[in-house]
C-alpha positions as CSV (number, residue, x, y, z in Angstrom):
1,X,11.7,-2.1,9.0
2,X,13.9,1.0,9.6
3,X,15.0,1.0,5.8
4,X,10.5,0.8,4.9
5,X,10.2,4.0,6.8
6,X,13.4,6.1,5.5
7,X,12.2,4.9,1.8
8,X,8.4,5.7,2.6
9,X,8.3,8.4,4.9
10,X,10.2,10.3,2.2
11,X,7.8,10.2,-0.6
12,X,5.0,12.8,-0.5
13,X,1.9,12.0,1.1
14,X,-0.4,13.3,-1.6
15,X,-1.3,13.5,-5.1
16,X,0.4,15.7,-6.7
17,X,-1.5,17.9,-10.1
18,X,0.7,19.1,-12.7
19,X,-1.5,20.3,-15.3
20,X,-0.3,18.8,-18.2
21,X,-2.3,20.0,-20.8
22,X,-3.8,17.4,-23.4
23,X,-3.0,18.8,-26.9
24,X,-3.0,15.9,-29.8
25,X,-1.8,19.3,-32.2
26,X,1.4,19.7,-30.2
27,X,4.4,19.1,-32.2
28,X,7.1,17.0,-31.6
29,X,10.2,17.8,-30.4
30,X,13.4,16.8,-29.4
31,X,13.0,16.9,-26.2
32,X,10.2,14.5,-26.0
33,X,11.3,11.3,-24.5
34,X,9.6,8.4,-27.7
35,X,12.9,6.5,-28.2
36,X,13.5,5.8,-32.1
37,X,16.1,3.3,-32.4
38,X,18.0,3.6,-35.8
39,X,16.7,1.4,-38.9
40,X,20.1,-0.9,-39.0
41,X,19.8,-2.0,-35.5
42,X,17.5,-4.6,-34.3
43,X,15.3,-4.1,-31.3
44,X,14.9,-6.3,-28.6
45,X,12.0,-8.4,-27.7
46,X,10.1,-8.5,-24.2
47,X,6.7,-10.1,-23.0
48,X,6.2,-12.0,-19.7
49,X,7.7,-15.0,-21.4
50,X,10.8,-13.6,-22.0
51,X,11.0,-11.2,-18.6
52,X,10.4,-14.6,-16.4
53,X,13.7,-16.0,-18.6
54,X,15.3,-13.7,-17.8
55,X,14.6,-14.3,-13.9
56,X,15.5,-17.5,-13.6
57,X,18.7,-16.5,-15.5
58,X,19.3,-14.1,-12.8
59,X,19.4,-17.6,-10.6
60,X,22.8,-18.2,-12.4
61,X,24.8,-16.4,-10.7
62,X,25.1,-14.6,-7.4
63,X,23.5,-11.8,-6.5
64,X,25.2,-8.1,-6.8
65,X,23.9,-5.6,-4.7
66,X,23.3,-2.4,-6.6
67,X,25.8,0.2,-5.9
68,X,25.0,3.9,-5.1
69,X,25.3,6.2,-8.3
70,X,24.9,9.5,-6.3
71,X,26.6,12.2,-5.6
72,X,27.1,13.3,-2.1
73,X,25.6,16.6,-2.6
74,X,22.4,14.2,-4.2
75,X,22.4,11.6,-1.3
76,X,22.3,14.4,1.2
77,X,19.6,16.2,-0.1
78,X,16.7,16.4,2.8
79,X,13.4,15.2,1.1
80,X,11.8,19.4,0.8
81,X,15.1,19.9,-1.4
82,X,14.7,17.0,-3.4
83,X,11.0,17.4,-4.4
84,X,12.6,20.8,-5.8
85,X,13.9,18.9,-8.6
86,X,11.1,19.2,-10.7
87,X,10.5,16.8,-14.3
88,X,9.9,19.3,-17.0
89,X,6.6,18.0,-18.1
90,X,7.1,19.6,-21.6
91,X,9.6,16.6,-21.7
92,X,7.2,13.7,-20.7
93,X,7.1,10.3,-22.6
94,X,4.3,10.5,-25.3
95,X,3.0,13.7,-24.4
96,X,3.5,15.3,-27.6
97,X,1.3,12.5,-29.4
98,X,-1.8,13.3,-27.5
99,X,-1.6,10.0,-25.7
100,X,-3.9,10.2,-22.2
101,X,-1.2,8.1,-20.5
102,X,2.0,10.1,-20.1
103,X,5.1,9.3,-18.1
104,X,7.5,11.4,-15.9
105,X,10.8,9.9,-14.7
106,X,12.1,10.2,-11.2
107,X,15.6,11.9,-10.3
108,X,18.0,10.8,-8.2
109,X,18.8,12.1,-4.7
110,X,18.1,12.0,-0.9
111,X,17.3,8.3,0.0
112,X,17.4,7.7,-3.9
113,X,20.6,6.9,-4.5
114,X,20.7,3.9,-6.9
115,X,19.5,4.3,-10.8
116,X,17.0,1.3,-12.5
117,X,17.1,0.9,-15.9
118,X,13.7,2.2,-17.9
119,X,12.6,1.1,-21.5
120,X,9.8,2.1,-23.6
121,X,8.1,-1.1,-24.9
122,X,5.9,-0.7,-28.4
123,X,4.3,-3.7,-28.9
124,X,6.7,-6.5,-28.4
125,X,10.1,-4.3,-29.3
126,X,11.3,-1.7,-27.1
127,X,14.3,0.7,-26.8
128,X,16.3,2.1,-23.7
129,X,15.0,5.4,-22.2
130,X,18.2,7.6,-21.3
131,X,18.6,9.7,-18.5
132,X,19.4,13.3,-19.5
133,X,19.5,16.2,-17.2
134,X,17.6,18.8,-19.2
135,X,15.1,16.9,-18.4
136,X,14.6,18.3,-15.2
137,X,14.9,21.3,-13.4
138,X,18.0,21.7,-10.8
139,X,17.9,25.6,-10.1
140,X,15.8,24.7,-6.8
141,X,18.8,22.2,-5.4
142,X,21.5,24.5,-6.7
143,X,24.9,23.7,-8.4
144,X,25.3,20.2,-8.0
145,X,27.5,18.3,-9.7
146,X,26.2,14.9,-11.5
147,X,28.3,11.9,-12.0
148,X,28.2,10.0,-15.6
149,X,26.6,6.7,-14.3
150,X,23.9,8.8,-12.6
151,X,20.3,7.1,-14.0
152,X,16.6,7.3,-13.2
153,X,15.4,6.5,-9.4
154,X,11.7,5.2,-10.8
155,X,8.3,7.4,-13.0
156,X,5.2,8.4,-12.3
157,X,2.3,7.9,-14.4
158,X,-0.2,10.5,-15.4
159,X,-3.9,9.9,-16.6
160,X,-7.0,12.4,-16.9
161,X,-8.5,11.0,-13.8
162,X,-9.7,13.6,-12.3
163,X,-10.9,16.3,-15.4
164,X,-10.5,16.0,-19.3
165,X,-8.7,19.2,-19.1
166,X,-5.7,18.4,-18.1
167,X,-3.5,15.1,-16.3
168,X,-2.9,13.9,-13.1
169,X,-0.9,11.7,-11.7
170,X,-2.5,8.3,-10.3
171,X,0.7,6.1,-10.3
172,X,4.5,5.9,-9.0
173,X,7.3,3.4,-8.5
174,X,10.0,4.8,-7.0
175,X,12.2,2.8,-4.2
176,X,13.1,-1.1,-3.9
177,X,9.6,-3.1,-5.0
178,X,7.4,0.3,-4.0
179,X,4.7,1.3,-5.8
180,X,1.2,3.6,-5.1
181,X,-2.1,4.2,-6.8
182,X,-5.0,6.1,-6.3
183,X,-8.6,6.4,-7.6
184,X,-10.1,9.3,-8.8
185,X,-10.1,12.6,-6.3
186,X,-7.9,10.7,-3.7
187,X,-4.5,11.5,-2.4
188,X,-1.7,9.4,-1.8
189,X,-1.5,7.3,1.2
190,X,-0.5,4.0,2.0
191,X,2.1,1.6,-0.5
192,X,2.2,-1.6,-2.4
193,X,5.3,-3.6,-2.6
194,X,5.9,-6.8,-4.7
195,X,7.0,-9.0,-2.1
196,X,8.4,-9.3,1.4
197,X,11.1,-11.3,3.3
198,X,11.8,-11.8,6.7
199,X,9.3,-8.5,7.8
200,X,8.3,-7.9,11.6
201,X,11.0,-10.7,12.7
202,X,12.7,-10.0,15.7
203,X,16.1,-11.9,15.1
204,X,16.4,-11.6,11.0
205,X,17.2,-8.8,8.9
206,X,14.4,-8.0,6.8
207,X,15.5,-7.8,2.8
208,X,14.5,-5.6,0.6
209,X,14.6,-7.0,-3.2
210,X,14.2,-3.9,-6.2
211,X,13.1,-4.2,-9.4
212,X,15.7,-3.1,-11.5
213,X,14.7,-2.6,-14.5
214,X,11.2,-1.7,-15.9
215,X,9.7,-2.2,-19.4
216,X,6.9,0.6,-19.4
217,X,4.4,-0.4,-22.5
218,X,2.8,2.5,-24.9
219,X,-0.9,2.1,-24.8
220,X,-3.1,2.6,-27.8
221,X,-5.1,5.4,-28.4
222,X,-7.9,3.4,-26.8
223,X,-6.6,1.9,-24.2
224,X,-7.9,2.8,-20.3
225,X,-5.1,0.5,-18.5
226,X,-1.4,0.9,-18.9
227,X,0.7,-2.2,-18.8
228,X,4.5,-2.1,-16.6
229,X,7.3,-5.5,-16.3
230,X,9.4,-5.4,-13.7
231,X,12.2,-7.4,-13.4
232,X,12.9,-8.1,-9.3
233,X,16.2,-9.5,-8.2
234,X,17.4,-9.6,-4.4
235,X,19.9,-11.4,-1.8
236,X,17.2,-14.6,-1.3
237,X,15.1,-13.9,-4.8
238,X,14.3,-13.3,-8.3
239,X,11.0,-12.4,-9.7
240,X,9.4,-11.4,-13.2
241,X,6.3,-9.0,-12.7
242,X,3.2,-7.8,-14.7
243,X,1.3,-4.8,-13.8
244,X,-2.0,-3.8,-15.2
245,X,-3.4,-0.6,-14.3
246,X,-6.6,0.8,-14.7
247,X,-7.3,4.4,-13.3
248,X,-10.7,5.6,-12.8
249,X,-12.9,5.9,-9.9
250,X,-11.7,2.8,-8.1
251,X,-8.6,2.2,-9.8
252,X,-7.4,-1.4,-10.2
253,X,-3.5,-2.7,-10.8
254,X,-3.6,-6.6,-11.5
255,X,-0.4,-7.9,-10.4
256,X,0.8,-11.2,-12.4
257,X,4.5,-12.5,-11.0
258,X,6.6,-15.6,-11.2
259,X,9.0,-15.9,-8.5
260,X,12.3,-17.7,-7.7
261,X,14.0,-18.4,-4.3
262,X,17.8,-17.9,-4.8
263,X,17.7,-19.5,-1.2
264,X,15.6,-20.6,1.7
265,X,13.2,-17.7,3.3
266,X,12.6,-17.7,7.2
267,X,9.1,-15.7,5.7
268,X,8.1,-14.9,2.5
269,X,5.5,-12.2,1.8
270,X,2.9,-12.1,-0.8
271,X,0.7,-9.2,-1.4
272,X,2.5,-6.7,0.8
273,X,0.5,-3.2,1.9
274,X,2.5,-0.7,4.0
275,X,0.7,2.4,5.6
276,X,0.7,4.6,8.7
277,X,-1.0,5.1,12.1
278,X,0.2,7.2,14.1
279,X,-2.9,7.9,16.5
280,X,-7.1,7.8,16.3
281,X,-10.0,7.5,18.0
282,X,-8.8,4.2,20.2
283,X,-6.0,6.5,21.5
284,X,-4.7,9.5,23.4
285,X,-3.8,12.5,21.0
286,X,-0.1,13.0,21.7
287,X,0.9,16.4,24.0
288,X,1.2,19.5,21.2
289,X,-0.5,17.9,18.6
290,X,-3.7,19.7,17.1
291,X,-5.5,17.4,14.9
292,X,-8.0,14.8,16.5
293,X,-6.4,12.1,14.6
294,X,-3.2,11.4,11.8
295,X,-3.0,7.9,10.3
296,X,-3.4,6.7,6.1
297,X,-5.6,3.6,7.4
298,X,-7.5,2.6,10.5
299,X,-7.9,-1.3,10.1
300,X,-7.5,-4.2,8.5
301,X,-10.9,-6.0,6.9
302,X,-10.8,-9.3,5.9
303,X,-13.2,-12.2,4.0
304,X,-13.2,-15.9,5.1
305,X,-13.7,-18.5,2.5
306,X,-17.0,-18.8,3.7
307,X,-18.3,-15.2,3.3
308,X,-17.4,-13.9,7.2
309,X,-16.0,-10.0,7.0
310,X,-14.0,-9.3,9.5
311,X,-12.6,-6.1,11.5
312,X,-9.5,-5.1,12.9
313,X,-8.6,-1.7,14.2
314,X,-5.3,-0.6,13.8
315,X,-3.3,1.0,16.8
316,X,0.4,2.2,17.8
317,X,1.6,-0.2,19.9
318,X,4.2,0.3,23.0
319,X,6.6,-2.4,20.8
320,X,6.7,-4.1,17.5
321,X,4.1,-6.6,17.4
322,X,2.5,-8.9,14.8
323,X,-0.6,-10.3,14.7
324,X,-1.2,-13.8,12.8
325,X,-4.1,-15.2,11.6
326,X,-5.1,-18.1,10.3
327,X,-6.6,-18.6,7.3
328,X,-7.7,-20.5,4.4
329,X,-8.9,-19.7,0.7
330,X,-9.3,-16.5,2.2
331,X,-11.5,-13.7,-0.4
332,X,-10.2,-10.8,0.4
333,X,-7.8,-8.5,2.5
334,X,-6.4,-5.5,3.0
335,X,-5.9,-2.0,5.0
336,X,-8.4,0.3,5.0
337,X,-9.2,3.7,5.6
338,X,-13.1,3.7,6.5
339,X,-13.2,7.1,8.3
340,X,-14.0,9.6,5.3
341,X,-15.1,12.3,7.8
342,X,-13.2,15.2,7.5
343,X,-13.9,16.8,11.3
344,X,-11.9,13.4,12.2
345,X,-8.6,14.9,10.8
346,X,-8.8,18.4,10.3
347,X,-6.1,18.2,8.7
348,X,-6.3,21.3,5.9
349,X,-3.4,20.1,4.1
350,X,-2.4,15.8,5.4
351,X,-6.1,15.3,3.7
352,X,-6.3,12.1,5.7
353,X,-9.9,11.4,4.5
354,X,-9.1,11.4,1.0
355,X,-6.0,8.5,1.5
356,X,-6.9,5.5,-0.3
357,X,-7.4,2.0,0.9
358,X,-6.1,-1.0,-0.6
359,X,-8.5,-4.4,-1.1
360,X,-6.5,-7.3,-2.3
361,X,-8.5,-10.0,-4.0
362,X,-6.3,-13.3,-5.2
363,X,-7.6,-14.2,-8.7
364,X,-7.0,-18.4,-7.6
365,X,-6.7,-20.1,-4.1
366,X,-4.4,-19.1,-1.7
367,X,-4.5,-22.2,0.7
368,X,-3.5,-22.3,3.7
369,X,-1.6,-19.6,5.9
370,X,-1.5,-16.8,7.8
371,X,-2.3,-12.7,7.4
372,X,0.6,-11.2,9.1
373,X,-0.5,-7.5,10.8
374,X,2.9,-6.3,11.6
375,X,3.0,-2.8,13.7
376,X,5.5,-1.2,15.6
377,X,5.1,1.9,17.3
378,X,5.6,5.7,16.4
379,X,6.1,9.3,17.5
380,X,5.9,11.1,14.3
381,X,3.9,10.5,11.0
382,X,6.8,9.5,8.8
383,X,7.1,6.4,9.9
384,X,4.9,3.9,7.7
385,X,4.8,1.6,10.7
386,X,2.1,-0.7,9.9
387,X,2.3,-3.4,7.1
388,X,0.0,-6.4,6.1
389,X,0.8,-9.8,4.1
390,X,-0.4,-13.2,3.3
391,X,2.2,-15.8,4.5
392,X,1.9,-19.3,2.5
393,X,2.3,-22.2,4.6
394,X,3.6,-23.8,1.3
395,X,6.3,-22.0,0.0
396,X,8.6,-22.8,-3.0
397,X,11.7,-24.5,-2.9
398,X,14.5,-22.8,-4.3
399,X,14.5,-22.2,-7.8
400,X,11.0,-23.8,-8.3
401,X,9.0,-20.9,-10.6
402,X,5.9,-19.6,-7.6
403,X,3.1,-18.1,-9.4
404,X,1.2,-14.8,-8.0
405,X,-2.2,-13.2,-9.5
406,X,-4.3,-10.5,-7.4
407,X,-6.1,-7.5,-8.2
408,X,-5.3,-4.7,-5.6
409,X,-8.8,-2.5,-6.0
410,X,-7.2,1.4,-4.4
411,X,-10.5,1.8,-2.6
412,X,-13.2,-0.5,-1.1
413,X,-17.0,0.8,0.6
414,X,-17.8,-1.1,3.8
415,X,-19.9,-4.5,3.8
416,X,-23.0,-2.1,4.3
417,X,-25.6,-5.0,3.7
418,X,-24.2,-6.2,7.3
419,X,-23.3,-3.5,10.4
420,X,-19.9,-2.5,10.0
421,X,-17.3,-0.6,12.5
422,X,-17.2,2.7,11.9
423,X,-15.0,3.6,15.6
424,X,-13.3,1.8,18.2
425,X,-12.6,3.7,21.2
426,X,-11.5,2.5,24.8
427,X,-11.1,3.5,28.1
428,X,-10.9,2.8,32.1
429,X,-13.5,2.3,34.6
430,X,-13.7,3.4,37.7
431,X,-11.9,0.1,38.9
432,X,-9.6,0.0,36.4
433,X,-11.0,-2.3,33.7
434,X,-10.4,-1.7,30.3
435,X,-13.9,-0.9,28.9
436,X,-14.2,-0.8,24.8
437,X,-17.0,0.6,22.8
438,X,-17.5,-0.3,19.4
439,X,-19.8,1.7,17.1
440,X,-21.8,-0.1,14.4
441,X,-23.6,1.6,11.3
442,X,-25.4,-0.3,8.1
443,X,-28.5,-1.3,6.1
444,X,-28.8,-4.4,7.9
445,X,-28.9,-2.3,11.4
446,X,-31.6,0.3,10.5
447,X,-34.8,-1.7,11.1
448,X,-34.0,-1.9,14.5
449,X,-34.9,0.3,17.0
450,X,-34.1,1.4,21.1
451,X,-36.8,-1.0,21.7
452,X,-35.9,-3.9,20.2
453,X,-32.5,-4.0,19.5
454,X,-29.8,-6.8,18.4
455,X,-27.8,-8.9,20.4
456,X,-24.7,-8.3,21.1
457,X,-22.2,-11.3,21.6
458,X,-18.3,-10.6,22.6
459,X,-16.1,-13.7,23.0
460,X,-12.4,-14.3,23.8
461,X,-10.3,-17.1,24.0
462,X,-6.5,-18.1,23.4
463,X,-6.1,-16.8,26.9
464,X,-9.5,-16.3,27.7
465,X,-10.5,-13.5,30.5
466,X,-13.3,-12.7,32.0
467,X,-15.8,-10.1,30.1
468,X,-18.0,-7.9,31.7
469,X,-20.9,-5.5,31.7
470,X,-21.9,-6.2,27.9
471,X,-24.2,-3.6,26.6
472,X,-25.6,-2.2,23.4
473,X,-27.7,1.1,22.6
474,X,-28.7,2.9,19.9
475,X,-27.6,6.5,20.2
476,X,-30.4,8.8,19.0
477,X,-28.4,11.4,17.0
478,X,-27.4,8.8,14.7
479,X,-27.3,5.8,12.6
480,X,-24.9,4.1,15.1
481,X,-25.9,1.3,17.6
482,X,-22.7,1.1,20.7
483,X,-21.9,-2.3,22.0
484,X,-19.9,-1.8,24.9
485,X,-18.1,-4.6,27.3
486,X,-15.2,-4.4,30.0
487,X,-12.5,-6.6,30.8
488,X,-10.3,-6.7,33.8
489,X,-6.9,-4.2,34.2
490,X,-4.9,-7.4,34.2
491,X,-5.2,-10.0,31.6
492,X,-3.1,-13.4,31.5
493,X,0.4,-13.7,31.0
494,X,-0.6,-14.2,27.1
495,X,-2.3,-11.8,24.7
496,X,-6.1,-12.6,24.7
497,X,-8.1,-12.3,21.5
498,X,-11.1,-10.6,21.7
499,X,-14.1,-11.2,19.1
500,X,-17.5,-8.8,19.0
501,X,-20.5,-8.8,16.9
502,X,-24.1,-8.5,16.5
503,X,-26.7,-11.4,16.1
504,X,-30.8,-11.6,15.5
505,X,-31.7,-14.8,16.7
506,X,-28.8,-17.5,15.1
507,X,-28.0,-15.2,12.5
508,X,-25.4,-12.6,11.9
509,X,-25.7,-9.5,11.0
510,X,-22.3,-7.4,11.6
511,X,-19.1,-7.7,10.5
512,X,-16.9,-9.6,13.1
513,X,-14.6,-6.9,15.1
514,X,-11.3,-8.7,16.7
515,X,-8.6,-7.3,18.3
516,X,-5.7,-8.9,20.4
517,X,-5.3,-7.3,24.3
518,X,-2.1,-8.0,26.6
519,X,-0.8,-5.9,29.5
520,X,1.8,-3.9,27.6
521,X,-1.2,-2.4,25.7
């Protein structure tokens, strides 16, 4: 994972406004980036037929791992230097035409240090996008010399998503199969990735594939959603990948992709979120640090097949640990940050309660397998240290085409029709035990009162230990209702799994809150 945090910890951690002003009666220029290929010559073709072709073409030979194109000066450039190289957005693709969707291209530098190849795609035909220096401005980074195969790191997409008055940006791929969205008024927070191999294991190097090359397609004058291929080769696979991306107030990217193994996987990743937690309400705030809590999402929610929501906090644990679950046909999944409170971060400029979340919902049956919460810990917030992914227990066998289709929705409101978590915290008693208390809110929990009050159930089991002193109260100067249990300082030689939730009568009416306990926690 060390190669997820230098990549991630190095792109900014919010949205960034350039104020690119919409003006259909601008005229064109040279500078603009709309690539005119010459009458004589003719263009090439590309649609998702053609881009998986040319995946399983990629099969045919070995794979060549893509060589540095950087300068030294470039590569060494610490990440507050390299945002200095600004995109002159004068220069951005289509901005001269009015169009709402504009594109900015990424530079190279700091951990950016290999170039993908970008093309503008106009209906079915598109041309090759150079990378010229003018566009961008170097006076920040000083005089730095730039070698002849230098090319474009990845782009960012802008969109009026926020006012009609000007663009913002919404969108970026930058850095091996890494990509971010947000919905309207959010900042940026936690990443997408196409797929995953070999994450979280102990005795494996985990591989990072990159898409290549992109084909970025020119919406219509009436389009809301921007279309993206990617072409994805690494060590162990090849891939062809459709994006659709809508930007709005939840904004939606539908992810179509037809992968290849070049060779067997020891764990293939579908669906892959990355964020950061560094520390919240379930832990100590670290010595000199002055903000209550720092972390892009605080749990993982997931829906069963048959309708159950679940609840995991996330935490910073003493060593890298995943936790597995299984599943099948699941609904839903994803990492979430449900504490929109700003007096939980106070955090002026990290905006942590404006960092989307991201709800992955397959659009066909997954089967069987496992979610993978992978986590390992942290001193410092640059380190995205938590990633989630759906593990199939069928996988492909190589060279046999593996078909992907999700919708990744960039945020997602709590099951409110049932209680939901809104905090985890825990602590000692007097003896020792670990006590936990779990704070419920929702429409399902407000007819009941300090008189007659749900019940509250807590369960464990794969190495089950004794639980104690279950409580629950409704706390006056809110909406919340507490369930509170303890369990004993020691637990067995295993990690037990701990399950709460609240029930009227047989039925339930929470969310189901799990977390797994051992004695390194």
């Amino acid at each position: 994972m060390g190669l997820v945090n230098l990549i991630l910890g190095a792109i900014a951690a919010f949205l960034i406004s350039t104020g690119i002003k919409k003006d259909p009666n601008l005229n064109n220029d040279k500078g603009n980036v709309s690539i005119q290929a010459p009458h004589e010559l003719v263009r090439p073709r590309m649609d998702f037929d053609l881009l998986k072709e040319k995946a399983k073409k990629l099969l045919e030979t070995p794979f060549v791992e893509i060589k540095s194109h950087t300068s030294k000066e470039l590569a060494s450039l610490p990440y507050d230097r390299y945002k200095n190289i600004r995109f002159l957005t004068e220069r951005s693709l289509w901005r001269s035409e009015g169009n709402e969707f504009q594109i900015q291209f990424m530079p190279p530098g700091h951990l950016y240090n290999y170039s993908v190849n970008l093309n503008e795609l106009i209906g079915s035909y598109y041309s090759r996008i150079p990378f010229l220096e003018e566009y961008f401005d170097w006076s920040e980074v000083g005089n730095i010399k730039l070698s002849p195969e230098i090319g474009h790191t990845g782009f960012k997409i802008h969109y009026p998503i926020n006012t009609n008055e000007h663009t913002d940006e919404f969108a970026v791929f930058q850095g091996a199969t890494y990509f971010r969205v947000v919905s309207k008024g959010q900042f940026y927070g936690l990443s997408a990735r196409g797929i995953s191999i070999n994450t979280g294991m102990p005795n494996v190097q985990e591989e990072f594939p990159v898409f290549k090359e992109f084909w970025i397609q020119k919406p219509s004058g009436f389009d809301s959603k921007i279309r993206v291929f990617a072409l994805m080769d690494g060590k162990s696979i090849t891939g062809a990948y459709l994006f659709e991306i809508t930007p709005g107030e939840t904004s939606k990217s539908v992810v179509t992709a037809e992968i290849y193994l070049r060779r067997p996987v020891e764990k293939l990743g579908i669906a892959p979120l990355t964020s950061m937690f560094w520390y919240g309400e379930n832990s100590q705030i670290p010595q000199g640090q002055a903000y209550p809590e720092v972390h892009d999402s605080d749990g993982l929610q997931f829906q069963t097949e048959n309708g159950e929501v679940y609840w995991r906090p996330i935490d910073n644990p003493k060593k890298p640990n995943i936790h597995a679950i299984d599943l099948e046909n699941p609904k839903g999944f994803g990492l979430v940050q449900r504490d929109r409170d700003f007096a939980s971060y106070e955090d002026t400029n990290m905006k942590y309660q404006l960092r989307p979340s991201a709800w992955v919902e397959p659009e066909s049956s997954l089967g069987k397998g496992q979610l993978h919460l992978f986590r390992f810990p942290t001193k410092q917030d640059s380190d995205d240290n938590v990633t989630l992914f759906w593990v199939p227990t069928n996988v492909p066998e190589v060279g046999e085409p593996y078909h992907i289709n999700y919708t990744i929705s960039w945020n997602v409101s709590p099951p409110r029709k049932l209680g939901y978590v809104v905090a985890t915290r825990t602590n000692y008693g007097k003896d020792g035990e670990r006590q936990f208390l779990i704070d419920f809110k929702g429409d399902k929990l407000q007819s009941y009162t300090e008189e007659n009050l749900p019940t509250p159930v807590v369960e464990s089991w794969n190495e089950p230990t004794e639980v104690s002193n279950v409580s629950i109260i409704k706390i006056p100067e809110t909406e919340k209702f507490r369930l509170s249990f303890q369990i004993p300082p020691k637990v067995g030689s295993k990690p037990t799994e701990l399950k709460a939730y609240l029930k009227d009568k047989e039925d339930v009416i929470s969310e189901i809150w799990i977390t797994t306990w051992d004695n390194a926690n």
